[in-house]
N, C-alpha and C positions, 0 to 999 in steps of 0.2 A: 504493500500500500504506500509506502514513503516514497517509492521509485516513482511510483504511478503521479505523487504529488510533487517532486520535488520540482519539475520544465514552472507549473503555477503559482508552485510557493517563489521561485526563483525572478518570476516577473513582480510580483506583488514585492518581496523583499528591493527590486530595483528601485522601483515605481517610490516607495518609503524612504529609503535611503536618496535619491532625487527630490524629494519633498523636504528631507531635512536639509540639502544645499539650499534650496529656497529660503529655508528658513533661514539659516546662517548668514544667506547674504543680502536677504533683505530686513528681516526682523534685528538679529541678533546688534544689529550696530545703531539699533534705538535704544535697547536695553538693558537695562542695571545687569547685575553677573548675579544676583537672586531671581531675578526674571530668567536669564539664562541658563542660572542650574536647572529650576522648575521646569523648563521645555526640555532638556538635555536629559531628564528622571525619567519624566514621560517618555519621549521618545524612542529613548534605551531601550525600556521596558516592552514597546509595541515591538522592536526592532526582533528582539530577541524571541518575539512570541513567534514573529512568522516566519521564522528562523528554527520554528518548533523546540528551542529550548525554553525550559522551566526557570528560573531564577529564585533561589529561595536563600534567605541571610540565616545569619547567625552569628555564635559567640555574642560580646555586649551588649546588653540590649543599647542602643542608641537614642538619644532623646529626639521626638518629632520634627521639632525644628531644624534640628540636624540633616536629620532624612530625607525633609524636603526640601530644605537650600539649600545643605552643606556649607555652612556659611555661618557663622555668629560674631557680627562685629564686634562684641561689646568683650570677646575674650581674643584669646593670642589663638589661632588657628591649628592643625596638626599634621603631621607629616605622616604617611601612610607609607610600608614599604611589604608592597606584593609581589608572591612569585607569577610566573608568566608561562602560560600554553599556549595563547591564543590570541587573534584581533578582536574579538570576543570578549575579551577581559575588560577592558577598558568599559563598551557598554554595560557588563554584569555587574561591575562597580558604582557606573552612575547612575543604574536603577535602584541600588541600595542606599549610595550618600552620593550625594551628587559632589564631581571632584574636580581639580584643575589637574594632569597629571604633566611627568614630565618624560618625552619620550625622544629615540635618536631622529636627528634629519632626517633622514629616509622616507618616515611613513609620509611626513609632510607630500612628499610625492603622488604617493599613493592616489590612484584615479577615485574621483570622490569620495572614497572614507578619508582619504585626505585632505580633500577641504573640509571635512566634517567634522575631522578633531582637531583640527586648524583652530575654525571657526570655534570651537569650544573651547578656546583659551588653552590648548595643548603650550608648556614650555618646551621647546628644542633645545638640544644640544648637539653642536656638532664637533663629532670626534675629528679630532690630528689638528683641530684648531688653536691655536695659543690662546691661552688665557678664558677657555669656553668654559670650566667648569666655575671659575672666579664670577665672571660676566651672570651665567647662572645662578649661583648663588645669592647673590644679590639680589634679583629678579625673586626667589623661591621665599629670600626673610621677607620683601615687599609686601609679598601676598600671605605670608604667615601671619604680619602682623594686623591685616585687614579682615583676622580670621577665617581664610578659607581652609580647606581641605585639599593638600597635595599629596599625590599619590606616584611612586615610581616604582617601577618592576628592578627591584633590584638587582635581580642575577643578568640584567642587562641584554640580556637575549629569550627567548623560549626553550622548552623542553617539553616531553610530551606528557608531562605531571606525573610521573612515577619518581621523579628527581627532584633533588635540588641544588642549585650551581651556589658557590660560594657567593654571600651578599655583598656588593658594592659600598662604600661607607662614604664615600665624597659628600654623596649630595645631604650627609645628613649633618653639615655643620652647620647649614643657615636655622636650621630647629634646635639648634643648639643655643647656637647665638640670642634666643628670641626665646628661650625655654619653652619651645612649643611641644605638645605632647608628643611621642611616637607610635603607632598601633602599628604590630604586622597585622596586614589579611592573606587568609591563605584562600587558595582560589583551586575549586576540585571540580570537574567536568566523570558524570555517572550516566550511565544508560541501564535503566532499570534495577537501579541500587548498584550497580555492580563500573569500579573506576574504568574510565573511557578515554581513549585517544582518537574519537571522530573531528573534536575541536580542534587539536594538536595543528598548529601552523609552525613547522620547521623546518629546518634545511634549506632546501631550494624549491620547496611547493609555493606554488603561485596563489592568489588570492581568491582567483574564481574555484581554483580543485578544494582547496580547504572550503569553500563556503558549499561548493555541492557535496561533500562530507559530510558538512554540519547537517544539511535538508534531507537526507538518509537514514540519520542517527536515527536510533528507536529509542524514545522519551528519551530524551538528554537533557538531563537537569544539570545548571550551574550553583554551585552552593559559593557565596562569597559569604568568609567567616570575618568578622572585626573581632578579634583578637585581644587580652586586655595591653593597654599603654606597659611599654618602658621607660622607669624612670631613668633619666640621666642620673640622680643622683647616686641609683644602685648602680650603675656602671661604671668602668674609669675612664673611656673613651669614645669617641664615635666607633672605630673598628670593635669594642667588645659591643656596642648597641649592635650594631649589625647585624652579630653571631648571634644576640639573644633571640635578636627576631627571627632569623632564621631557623634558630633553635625550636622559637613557639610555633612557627609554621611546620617545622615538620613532624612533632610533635601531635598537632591537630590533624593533620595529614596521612599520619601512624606510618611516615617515611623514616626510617632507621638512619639516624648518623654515622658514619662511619669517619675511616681516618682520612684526613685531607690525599685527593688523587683519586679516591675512588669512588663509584660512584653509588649514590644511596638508592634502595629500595625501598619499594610501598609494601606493606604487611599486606596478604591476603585478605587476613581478616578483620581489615579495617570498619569499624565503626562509621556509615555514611549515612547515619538519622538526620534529617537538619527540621529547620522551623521557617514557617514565612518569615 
């Protein structure tokens, strides 16, 4: 049956994604970034439905206001650091808390989803550049201190979620500077309770074969977990915040740590109950 739907789910999901460029480039530059989280929630959310994935959160519960602007000016903002499988990710995130994320040059490319996380305040960074993670940073406390919600795939590339690559720690000294809180999310892609690599966009797969992957899957549900905060003050450094986060993500993920070089595994019998 998914075969038989995926030629009409794949027009309908064009057709949405072509609706949200309109949006971006005609709405979006009238409006405040709580107006644009609010559209950016919603439209995640449809994005992902006709995309036939489920999206369900979990770990902290979240306070509403949160959830629906990701946004609270009137506190210091928080730095998010997630692992990464998918194009996929970034929407499953913004239907939970709506985010600003920070991701490499490249996607900016990308034929329309690249205008679309463009348009949605995506930060870039481009590698071999001088001085981009500095420039960056700057840019990351800016929006920290305006209370948003920054979110970066730490391990800097994808994997096909049975993994996790060691975490990145650069980008987490603007949260430092600004004592903004840190949460990992860990991010799990399941087709019938059971862990899934139909979302999995790696290597050298192109954009259209992973999206007719995704419109195949059988009930593929995305669980995005909010994780509780690390304090900086129980840490000594950004690089051990890193490790912790990563530590809580695999952990939630029931992926086994192992010694640096090799690579971890997912427990079979991992626990994938989640919650709206």
């Amino acid at each position: 049956m998914q075969w038989l739907l995926a030629p009409f789910r794949a027009v309908v999901v064009s057709a949405h994604v072509l609706f949200g460029v309109v949006i971006v480039l005609v709405i979006f530059p009238f409006a405040g970034q709580i107006a644009r989280n609010r559209i950016n929630r919603m439209w995640s959310r449809v994005l992902l439905a006709l995309c036939g994935a489920r999206v369900v959160s979990s770990g902290i519960a979240l306070p509403p206001s949160l959830r629906r602007d990701g946004i609270d000016p009137l506190t210091t903002g928080r730095l998010a650091l997630a692992n990464h499988v998918s194009w996929m990710d970034i929407f499953a995130i913004n239907a939970v808390i709506p985010s600003r994320f920070i991701a490499k040059a490249e996607i900016g490319q990308w034929p329309l989803l690249g205008t679309l996380v463009s348009g949605g305040g995506t930060l870039y960074i481009e590698r071999g550049r001088r001085h981009a993670v500095a420039a960056l940073n700057k840019t990351v406390r800016e929006h920290l201190k305006l209370g948003e919600t920054i979110v970066v795939f730490a391990e800097g590339t994808t994997t096909d979620g049975s993994e996790l690559l060691p975490f990145h720690a650069n980008v987490i000294a603007p949260a430092l500077d600004v004592d903004a809180e840190i949460w990992p999310i860990a991010i799990r892609y399941t087709e019938r309770g059971k862990r899934s690599s139909a979302a999995a966009f790696i290597g050298e797969m192109g954009l259209f074969t992973s999206l007719a992957r995704v419109l195949v899957a059988d009930q593929l549900t995305v669980e995005v977990a909010v994780l509780a905060s690390i304090l900086s003050s129980d840490t000594a450094n950004r690089h051990a915040i890193a490790r912790a986060a990563r530590a809580s993500i695999a952990q939630h993920l029931c992926i086994t740590e192992r010694t640096t070089g090799d690579r971890d595994h997912s427990s079979a019998d991992c626990d994938t109950g989640q919650s709206r």
